[in-house]
Residue frames relative to the residue before (quaternion, step in Angstrom):
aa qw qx qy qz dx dy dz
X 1.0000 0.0000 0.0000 0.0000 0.00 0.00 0.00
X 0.7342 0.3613 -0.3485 0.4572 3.79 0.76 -0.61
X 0.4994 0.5802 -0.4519 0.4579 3.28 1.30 -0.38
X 0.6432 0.4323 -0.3049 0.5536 3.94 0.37 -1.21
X 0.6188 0.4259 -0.4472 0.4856 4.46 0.21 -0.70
X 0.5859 0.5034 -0.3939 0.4982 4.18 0.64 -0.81
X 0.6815 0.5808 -0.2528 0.3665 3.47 0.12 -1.57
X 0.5326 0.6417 -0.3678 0.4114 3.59 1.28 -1.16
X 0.7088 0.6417 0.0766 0.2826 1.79 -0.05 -2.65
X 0.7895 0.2336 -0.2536 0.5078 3.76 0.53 -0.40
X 0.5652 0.5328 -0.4100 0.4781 3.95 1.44 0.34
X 0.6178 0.5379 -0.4380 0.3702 2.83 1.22 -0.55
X 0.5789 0.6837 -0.2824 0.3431 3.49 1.31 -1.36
X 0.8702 0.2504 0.0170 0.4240 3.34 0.77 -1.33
X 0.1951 0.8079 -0.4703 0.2967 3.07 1.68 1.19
X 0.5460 -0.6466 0.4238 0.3227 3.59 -0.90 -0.23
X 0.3226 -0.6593 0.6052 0.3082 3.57 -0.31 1.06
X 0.2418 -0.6512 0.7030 0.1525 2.97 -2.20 0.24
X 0.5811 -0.7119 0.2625 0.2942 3.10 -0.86 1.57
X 0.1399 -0.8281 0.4464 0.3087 3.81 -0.15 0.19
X 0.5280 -0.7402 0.3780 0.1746 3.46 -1.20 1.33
X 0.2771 -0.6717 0.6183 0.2995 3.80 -0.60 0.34
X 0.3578 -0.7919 0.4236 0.2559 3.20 -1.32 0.98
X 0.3968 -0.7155 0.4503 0.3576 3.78 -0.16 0.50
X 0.1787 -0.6228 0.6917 0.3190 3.85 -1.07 0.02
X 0.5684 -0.6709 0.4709 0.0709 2.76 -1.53 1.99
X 0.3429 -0.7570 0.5144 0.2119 3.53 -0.73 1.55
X 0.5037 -0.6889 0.5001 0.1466 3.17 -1.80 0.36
X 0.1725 -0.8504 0.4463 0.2189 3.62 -0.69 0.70
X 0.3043 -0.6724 0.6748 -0.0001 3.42 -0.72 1.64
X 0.0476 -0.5408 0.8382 0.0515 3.82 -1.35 1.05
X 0.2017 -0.8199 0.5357 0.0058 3.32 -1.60 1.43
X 0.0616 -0.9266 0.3709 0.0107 3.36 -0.01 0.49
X 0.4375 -0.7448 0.4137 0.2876 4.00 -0.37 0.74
X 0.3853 -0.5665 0.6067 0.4033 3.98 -0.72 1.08
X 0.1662 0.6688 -0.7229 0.0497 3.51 -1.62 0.59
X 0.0479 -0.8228 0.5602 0.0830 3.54 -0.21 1.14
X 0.0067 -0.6969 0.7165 -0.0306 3.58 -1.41 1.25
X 0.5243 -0.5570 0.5179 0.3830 3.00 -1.75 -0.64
X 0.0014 -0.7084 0.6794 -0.1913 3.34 -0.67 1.74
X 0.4365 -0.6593 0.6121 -0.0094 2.88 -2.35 0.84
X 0.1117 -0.8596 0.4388 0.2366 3.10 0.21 1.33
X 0.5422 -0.5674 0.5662 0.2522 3.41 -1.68 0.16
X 0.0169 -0.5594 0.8197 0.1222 3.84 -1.07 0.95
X 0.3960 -0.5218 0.7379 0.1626 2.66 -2.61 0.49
X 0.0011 -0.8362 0.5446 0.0652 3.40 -0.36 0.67
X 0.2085 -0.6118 0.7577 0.0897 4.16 -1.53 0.10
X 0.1283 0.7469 -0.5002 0.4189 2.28 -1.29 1.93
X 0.1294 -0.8417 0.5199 0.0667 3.31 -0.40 1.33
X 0.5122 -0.6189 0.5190 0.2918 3.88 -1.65 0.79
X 0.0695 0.7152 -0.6889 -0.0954 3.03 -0.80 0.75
X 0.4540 -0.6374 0.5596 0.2727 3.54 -1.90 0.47
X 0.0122 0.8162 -0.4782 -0.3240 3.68 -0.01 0.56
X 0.4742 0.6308 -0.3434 0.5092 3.49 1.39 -0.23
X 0.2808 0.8234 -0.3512 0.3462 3.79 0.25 1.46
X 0.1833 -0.8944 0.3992 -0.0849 2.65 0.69 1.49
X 0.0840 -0.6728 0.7211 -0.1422 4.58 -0.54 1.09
X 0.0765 -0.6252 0.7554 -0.1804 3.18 0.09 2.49
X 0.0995 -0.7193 0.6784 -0.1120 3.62 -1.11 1.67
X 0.7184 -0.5601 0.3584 0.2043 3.64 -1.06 0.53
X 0.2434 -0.8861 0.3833 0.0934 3.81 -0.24 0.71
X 0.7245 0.1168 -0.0662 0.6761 2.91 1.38 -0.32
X 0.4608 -0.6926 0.4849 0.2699 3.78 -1.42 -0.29
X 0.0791 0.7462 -0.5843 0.3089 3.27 -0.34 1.79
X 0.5435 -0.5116 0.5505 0.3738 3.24 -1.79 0.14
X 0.3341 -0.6427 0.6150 0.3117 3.82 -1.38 -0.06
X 0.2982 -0.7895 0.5265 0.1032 3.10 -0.82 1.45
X 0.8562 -0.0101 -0.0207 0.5161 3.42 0.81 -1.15
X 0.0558 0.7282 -0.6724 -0.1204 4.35 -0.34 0.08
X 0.2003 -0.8649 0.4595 0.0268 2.90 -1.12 1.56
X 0.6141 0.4161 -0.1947 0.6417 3.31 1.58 0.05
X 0.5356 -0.6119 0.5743 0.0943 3.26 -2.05 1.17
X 0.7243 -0.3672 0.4539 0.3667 3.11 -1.78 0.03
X 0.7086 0.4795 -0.0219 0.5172 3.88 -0.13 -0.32
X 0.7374 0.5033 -0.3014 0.3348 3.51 0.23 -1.57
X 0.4132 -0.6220 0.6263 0.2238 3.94 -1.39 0.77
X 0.0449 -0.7625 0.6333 -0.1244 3.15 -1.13 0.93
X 0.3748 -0.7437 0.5302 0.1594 3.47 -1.09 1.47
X 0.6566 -0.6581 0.2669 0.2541 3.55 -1.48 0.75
X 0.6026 0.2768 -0.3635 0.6543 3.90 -0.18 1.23
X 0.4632 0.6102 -0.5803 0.2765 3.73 0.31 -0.28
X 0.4002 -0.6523 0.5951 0.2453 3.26 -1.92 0.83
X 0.3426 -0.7098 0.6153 -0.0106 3.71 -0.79 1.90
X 0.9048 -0.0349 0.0776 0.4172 3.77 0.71 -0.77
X 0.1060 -0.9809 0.1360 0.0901 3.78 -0.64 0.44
X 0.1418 -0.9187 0.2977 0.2172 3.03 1.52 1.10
X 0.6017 -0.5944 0.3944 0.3593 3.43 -1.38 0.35
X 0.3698 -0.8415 0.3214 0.2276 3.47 -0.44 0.83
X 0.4263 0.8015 -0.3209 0.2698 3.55 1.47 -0.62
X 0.6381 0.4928 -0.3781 0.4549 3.37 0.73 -0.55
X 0.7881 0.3979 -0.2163 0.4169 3.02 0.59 -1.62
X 0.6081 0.5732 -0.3649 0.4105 3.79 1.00 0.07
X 0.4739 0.6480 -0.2755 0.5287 3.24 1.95 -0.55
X 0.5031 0.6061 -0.3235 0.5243 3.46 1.29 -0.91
X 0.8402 0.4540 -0.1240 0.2694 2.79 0.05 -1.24
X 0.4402 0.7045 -0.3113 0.4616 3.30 1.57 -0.68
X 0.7540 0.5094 -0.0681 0.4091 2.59 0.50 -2.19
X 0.6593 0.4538 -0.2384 0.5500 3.67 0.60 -0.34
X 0.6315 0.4990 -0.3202 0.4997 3.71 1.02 -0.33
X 0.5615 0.5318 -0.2489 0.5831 3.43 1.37 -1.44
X 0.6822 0.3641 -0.4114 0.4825 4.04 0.21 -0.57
X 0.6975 0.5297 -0.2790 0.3938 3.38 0.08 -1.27
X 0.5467 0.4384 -0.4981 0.5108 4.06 1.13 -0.25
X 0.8107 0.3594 -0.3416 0.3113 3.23 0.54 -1.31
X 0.4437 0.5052 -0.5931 0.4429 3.88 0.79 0.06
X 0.8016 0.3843 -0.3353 0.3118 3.78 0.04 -0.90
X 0.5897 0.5748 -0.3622 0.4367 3.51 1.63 -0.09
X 0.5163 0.5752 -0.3277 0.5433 3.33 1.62 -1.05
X 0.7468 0.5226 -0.2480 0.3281 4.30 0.83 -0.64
X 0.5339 0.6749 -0.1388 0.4901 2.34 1.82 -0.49
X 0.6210 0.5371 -0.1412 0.5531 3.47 1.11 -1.31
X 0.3721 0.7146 -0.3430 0.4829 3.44 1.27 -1.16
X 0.8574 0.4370 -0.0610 0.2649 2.86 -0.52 -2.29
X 0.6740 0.5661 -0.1363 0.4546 3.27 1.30 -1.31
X 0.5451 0.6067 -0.1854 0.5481 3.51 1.54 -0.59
X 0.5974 0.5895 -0.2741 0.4696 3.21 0.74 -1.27
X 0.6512 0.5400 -0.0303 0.5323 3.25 0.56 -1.68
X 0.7599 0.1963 -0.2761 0.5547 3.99 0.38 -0.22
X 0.6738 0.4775 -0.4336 0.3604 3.54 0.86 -0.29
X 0.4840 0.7572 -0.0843 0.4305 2.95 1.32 -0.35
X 0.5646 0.4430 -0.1807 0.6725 3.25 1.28 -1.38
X 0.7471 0.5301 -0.2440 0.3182 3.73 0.66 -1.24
X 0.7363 0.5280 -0.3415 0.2500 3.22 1.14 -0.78
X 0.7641 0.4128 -0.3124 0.3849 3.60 1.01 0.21
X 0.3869 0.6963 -0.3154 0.5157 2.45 1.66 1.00
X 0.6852 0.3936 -0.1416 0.5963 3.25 1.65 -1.24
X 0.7218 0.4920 -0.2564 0.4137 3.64 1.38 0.04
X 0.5181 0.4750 -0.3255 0.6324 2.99 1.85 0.27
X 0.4467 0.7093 -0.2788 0.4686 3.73 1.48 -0.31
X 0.6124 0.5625 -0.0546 0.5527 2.85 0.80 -2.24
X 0.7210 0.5137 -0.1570 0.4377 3.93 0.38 -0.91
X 0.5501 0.5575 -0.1378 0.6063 3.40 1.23 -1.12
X 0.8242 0.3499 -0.1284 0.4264 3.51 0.52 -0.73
X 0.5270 0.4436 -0.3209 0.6501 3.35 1.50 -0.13
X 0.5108 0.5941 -0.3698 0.4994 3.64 0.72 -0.59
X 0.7839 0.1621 -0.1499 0.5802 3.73 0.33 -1.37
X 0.6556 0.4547 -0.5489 0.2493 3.34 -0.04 0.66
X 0.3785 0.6697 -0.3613 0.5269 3.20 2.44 -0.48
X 0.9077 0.2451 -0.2242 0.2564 3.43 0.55 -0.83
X 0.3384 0.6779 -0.3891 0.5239 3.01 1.80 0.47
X 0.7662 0.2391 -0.3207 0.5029 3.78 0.58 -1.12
X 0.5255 0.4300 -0.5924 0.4336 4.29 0.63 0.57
X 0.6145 0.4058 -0.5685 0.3669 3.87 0.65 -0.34
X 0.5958 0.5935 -0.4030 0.3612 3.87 0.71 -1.23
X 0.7709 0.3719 -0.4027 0.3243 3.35 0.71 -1.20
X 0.5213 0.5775 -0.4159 0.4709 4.06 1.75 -0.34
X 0.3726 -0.5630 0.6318 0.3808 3.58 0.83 -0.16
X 0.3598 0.5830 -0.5910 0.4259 4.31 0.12 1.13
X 0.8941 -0.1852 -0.0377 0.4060 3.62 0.39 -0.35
X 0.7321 -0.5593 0.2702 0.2796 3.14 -1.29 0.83
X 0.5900 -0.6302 0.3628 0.3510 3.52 -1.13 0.85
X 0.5717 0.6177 -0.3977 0.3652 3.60 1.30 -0.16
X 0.5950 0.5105 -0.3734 0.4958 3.50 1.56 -0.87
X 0.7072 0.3168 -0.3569 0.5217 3.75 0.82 0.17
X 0.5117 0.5538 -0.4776 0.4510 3.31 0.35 0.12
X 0.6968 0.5202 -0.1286 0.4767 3.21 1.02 -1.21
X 0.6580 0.4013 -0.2125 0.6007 3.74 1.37 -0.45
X 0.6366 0.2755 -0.4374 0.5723 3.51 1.06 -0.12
X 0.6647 0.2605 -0.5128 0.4769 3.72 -0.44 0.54
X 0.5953 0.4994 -0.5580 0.2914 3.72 0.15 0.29
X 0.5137 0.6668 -0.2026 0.5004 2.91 1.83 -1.07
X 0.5959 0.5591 -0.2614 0.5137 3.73 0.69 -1.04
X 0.7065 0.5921 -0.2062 0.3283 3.46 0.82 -1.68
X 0.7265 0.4144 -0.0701 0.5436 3.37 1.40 -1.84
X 0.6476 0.4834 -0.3125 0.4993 3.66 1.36 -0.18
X 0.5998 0.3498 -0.4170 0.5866 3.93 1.41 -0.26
X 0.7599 0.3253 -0.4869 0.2821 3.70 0.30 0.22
X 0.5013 0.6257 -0.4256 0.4196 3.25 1.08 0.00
X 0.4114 0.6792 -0.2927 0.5327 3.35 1.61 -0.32
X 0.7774 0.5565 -0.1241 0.2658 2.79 0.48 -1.64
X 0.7289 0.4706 -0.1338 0.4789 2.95 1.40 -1.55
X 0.6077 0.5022 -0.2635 0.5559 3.86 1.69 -0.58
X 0.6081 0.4314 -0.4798 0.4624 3.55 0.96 -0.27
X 0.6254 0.5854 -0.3127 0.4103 4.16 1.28 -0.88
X 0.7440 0.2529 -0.3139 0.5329 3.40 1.11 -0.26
X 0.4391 0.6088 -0.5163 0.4124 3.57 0.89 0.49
X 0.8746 0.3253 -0.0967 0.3462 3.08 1.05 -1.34
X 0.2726 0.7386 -0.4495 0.4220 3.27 1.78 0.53
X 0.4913 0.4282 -0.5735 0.4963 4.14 0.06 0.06
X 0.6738 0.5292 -0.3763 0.3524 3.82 0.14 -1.65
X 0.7609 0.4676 -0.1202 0.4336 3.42 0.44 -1.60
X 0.6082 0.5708 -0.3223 0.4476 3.92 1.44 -0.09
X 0.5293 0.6075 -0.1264 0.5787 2.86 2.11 -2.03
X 0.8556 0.1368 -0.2953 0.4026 3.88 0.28 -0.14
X 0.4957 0.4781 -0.5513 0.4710 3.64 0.99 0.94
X 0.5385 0.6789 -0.3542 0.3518 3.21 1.40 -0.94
X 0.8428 0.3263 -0.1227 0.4101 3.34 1.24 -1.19
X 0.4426 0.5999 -0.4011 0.5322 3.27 1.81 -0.02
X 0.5748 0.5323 -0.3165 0.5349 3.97 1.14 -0.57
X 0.6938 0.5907 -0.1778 0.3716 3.48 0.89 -0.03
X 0.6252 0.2925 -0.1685 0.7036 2.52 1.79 -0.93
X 0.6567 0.3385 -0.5243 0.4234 3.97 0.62 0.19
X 0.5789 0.5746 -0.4059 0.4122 3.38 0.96 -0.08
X 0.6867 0.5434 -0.2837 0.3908 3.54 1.15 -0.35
X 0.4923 0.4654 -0.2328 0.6977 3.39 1.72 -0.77
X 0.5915 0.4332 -0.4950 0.4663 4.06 0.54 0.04
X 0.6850 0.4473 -0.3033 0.4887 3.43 0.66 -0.98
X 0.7737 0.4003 -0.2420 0.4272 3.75 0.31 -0.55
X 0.4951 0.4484 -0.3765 0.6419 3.62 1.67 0.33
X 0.5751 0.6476 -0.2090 0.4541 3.45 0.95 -0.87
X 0.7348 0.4590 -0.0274 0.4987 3.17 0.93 -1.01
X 0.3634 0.7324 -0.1492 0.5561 3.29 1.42 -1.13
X 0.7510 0.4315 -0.1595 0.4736 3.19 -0.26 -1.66
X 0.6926 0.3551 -0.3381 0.5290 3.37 0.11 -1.25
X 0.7404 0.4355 -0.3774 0.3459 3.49 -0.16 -0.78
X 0.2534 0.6805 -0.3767 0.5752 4.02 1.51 0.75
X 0.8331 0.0297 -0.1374 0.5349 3.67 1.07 -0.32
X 0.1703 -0.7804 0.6006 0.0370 3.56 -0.33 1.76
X 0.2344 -0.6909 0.6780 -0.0892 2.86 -1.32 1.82
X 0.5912 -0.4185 0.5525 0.4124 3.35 -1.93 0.44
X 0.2552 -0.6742 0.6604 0.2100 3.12 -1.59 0.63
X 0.7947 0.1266 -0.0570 0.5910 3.69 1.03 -0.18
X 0.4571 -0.4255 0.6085 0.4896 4.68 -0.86 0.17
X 0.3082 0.7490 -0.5656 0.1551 3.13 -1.12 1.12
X 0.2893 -0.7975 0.3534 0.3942 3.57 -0.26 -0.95
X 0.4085 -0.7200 0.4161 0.3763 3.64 -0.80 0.48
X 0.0418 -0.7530 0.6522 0.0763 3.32 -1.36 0.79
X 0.7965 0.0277 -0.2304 0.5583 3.55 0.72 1.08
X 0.0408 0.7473 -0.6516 0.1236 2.90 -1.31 1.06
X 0.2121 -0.7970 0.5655 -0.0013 4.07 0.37 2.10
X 0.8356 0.3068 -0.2741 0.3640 3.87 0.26 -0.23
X 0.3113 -0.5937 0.7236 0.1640 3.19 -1.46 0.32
X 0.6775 -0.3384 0.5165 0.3996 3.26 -2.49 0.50
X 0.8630 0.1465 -0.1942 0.4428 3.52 -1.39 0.91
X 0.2625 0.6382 -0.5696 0.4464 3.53 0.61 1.10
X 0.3152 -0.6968 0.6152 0.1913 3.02 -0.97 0.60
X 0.0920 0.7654 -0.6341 -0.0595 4.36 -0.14 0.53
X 0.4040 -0.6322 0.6551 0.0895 3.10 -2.06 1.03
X 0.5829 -0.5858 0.3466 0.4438 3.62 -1.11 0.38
X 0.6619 0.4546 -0.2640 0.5343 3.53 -1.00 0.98
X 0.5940 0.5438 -0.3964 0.4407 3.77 0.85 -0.92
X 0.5569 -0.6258 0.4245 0.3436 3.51 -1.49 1.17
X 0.1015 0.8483 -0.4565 -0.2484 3.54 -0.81 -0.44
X 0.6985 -0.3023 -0.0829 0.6433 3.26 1.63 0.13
X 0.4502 -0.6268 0.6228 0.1287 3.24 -2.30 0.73
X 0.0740 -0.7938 0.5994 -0.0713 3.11 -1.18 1.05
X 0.1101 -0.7601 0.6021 0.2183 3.88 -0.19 0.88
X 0.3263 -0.6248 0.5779 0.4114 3.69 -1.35 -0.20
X 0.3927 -0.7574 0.4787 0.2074 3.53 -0.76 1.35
X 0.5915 0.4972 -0.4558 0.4417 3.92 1.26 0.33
X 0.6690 0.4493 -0.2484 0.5375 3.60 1.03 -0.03
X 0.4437 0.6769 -0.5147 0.2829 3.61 0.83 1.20
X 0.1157 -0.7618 0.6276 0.1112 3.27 -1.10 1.35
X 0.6596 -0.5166 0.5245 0.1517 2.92 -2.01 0.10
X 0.0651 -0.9086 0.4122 -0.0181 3.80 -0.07 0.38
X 0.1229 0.8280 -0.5275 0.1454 3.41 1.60 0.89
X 0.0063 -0.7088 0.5704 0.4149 3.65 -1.63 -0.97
X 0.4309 -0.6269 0.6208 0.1895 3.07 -1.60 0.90
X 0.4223 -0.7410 0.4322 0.2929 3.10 -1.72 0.85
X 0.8403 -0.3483 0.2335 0.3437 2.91 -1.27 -0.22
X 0.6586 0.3776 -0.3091 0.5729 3.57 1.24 -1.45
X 0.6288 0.4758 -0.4679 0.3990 4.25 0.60 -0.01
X 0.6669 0.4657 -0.5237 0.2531 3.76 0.64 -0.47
X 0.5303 0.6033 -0.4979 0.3270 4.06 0.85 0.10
X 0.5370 0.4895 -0.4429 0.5252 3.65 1.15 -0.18
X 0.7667 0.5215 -0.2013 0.3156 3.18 0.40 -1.28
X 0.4813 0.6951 -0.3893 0.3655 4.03 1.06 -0.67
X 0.6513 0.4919 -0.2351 0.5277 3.19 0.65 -2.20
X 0.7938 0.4371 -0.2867 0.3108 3.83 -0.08 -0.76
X 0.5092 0.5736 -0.3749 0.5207 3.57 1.78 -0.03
X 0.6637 0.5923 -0.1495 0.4318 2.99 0.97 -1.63
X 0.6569 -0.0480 -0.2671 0.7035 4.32 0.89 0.02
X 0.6895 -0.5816 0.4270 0.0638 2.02 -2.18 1.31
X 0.6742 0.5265 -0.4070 0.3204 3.19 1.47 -0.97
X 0.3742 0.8237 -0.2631 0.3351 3.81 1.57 -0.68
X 0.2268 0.6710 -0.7058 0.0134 3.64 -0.92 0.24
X 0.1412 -0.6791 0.7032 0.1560 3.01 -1.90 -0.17
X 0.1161 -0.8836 0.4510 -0.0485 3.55 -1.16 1.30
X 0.1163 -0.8090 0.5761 0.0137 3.23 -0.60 1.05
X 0.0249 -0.8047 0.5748 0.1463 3.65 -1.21 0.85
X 0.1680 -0.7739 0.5820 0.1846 3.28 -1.08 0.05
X 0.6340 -0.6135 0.4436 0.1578 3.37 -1.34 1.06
X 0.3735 0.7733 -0.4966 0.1261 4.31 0.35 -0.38
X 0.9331 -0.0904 -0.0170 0.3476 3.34 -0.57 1.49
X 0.6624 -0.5765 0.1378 0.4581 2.81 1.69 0.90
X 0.5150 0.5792 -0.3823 0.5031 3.11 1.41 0.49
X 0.2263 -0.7697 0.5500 0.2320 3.69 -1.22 -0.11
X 0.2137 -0.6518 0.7235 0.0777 3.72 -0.98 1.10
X 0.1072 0.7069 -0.6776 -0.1724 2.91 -1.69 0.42
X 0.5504 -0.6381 0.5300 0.0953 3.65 -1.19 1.49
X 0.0129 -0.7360 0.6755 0.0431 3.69 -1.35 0.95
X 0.5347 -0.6791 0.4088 0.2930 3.51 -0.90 1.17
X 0.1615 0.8338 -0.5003 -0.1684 3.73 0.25 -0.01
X 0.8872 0.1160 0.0293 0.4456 3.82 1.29 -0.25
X 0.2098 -0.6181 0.6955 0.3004 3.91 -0.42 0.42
X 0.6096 -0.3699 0.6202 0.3269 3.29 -2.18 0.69
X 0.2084 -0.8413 0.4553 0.2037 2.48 -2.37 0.28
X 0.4977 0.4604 -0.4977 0.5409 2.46 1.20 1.39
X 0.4172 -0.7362 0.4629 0.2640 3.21 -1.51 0.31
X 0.2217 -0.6824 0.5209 0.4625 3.94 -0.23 0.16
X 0.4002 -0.6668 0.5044 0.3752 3.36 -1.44 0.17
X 0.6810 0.4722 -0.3441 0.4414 3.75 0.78 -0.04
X 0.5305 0.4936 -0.3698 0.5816 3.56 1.71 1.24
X 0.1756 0.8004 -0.4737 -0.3226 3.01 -1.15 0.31
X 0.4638 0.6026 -0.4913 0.4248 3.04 -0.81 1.80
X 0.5896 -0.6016 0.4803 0.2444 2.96 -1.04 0.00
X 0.4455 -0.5381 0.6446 0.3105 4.13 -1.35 0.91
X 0.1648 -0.5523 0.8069 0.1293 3.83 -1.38 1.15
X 0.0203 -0.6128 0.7756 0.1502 4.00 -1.86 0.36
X 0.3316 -0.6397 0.6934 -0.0037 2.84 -0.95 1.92
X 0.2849 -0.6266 0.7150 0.1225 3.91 -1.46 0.96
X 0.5030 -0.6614 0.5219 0.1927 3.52 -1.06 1.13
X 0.1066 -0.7446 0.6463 0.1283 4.00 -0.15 0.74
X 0.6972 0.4745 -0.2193 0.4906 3.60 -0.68 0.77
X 0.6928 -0.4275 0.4565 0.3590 3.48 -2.24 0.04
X 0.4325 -0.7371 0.4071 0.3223 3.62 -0.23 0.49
X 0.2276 -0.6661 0.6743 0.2231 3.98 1.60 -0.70
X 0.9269 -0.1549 0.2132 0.2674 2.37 -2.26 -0.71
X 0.3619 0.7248 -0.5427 0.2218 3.96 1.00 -0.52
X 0.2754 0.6415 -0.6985 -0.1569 3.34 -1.47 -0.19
X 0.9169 -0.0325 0.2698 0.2923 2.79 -2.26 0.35
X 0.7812 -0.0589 0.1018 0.6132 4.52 -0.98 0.41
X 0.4209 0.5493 -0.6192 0.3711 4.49 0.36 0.45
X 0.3441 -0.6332 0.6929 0.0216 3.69 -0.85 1.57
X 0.0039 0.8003 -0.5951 0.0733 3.10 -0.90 1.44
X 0.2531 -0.6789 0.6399 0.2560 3.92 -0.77 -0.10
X 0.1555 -0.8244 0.5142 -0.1783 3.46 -0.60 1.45
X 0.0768 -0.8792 0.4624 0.0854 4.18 -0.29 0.85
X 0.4439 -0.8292 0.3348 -0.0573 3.31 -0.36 1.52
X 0.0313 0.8183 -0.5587 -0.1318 3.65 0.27 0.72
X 0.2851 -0.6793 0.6396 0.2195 3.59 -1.13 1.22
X 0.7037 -0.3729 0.4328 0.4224 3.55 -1.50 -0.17
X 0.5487 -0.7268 0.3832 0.1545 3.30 -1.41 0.77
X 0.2272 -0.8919 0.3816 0.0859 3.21 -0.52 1.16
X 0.4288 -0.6839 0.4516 0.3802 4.03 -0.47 0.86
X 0.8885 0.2968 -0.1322 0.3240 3.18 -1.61 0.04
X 0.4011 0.7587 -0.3456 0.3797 3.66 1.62 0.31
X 0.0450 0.8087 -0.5703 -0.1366 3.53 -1.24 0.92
X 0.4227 -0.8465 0.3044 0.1100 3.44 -1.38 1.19
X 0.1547 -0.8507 0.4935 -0.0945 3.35 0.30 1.62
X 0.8240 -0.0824 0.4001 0.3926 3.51 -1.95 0.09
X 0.0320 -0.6460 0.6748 0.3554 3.12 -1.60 -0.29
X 0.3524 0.7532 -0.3031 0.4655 3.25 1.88 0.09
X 0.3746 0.5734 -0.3929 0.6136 3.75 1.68 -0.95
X 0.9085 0.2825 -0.2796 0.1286 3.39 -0.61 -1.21
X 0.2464 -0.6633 0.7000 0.0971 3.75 -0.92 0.94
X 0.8861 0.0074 -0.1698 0.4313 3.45 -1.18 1.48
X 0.6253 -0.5178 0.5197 0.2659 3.26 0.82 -0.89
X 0.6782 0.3548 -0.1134 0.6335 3.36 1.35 -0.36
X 0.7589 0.2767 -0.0910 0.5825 3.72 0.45 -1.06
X 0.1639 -0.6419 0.7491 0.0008 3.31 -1.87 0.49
X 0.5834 -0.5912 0.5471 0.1039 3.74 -1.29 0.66
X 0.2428 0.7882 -0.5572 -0.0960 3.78 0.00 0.90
């Protein structure tokens, strides 16, 4: 045992030391950079979603079944194309039915017309009648008054007389009153002719076209749906009328006013997206302001083929403001607050 306590006791002694290390204080890296003032344009980064303001909520006109929808969620579509196809039968029934009145108003005007024209023919006929009968009643009341004939043969000649004097009446009161009776077929035709045109119409409206080259971004119905007037049946934005909706801050809208304000001015902003380039024209600040911003909404017009863009796609978009004189270009890493720089 005292042998084996020595034996320790001397490895420990004549172990190797390990050198000990001074710590260094850890150096700093400083990128340095010469002041050189020019005229430069600075660059904003903006965020920003596409909107379509050109948006177009083709709804149903009448109530029918859907016979045929030819177009997807997503899918591009050229202007007049057919997008949907309601069943037409009903509305052609309309129509019928409005064709089938509208003879008989013009047959009923007809008859009118044709009346006119025979009462007419009749009426100097019924006044030479009418004449005749005053005649024999003249000569009925010289026999009565010779005592030659009986008071019945006048009695009997004054109501023929009476008889041939209420139609002759009759027949001057029908062509008096033939404007009135023209004036309200005239205007019943008006009104079947108006319910033709709006069945007429109808019909067409059985095939929903594009109003503009655009693309669909909804589409709630299928074949055999039953739609009511008013019911959606599909959206379509116009992909040449896509804006940008970014916001700018506050300390950028003083560059930016003056450059709304002449016409000859723009400002452009592009944005990289899948290896493509867009490039963005300011055409307006919003007009409202949010209160939990500060700044103002910029709507950037799309300059160009839209590609791949669609409709509510958040992009990130880099803005050149107008150039300023006497300006040096540093880090934004340099800057501490915004206000101060490191020399």
């Amino acid at each position: 045992v005292a042998v084996a306590i020595v034996i320790f006791s001397t490895l420990i002694s004549t172990r190797p030391q390990a050198p000990v290390q001074e710590r260094t204080q850890p150096g700093v890296l400083v990128d340095i950079q010469q002041v050189d003032y020019a005229a430069l344009s600075p660059v904003l980064t903006l965020y920003g979603r596409l909107e379509a303001p050109q948006t177009a909520n083709l709804r149903a006109a009448i109530n029918a079944d859907v016979a045929t929808v030819h177009v997807f969620d997503g899918q591009t579509v050229s202007e007049g194309q057919i997008l949907v196809e309601l069943d037409p039968r009903e509305a052609q029934l309309a129509v019928d039915q409005a064709q089938a009145e509208l003879a008989l108003i013009d047959a009923q005007i007809e008859a009118e017309q044709s009346q006119l024209k025979r009462n007419e023919a009749l009426l100097a006929t019924q006044q030479q009648l009418v004449d005749l009968a005053q005649a024999a009643v003249s000569r009925a009341e010289k026999l009565q008054q010779s005592q030659l004939s009986s008071q019945a043969l006048l009695d009997e000649s004054i109501s023929l007389q009476a008889q041939q004097s209420l139609n002759l009446k009759q027949l001057q009161f029908d062509i008096q009153d033939h404007p009135i009776r023209l004036a309200q077929l005239q205007a019943n035709r008006q009104q079947v002719q108006a319910r033709l045109d709006r069945a007429q119409l109808d019909l067409t409206r059985t095939n929903i076209r594009a109003p503009f080259a655009g693309r669909v971004s909804s589409r709630p119905i299928a074949q055999g749906d039953r739609v009511q007037s008013g019911d959606l049946l599909v959206t379509v934005y116009d992909l040449q009328q896509f804006e940008l909706r970014a916001p700018i801050p506050q300390r950028y809208l003083a560059d930016i006013y003056p450059v709304l304000e002449n016409a000859d001015q723009t400002l452009t902003a592009t944005a990289d997206i899948s290896g493509q380039t867009y490039r963005f024209e300011l055409q307006r600040l919003g007009g409202e302001v949010d209160s939990n911003v500060a700044g103002r909404d910029g709507l950037f017009r799309l300059i160009g083929d839209p590609g791949i863009l669609a409709a509510g796609q958040f992009i990130s978009v880099e803005l050149t403001l107008p150039v300023r004189q006497n300006t040096i270009a540093i880090p934004y890493s340099a800057l501490y607050g915004l206000d101060r720089v490191y020399r």
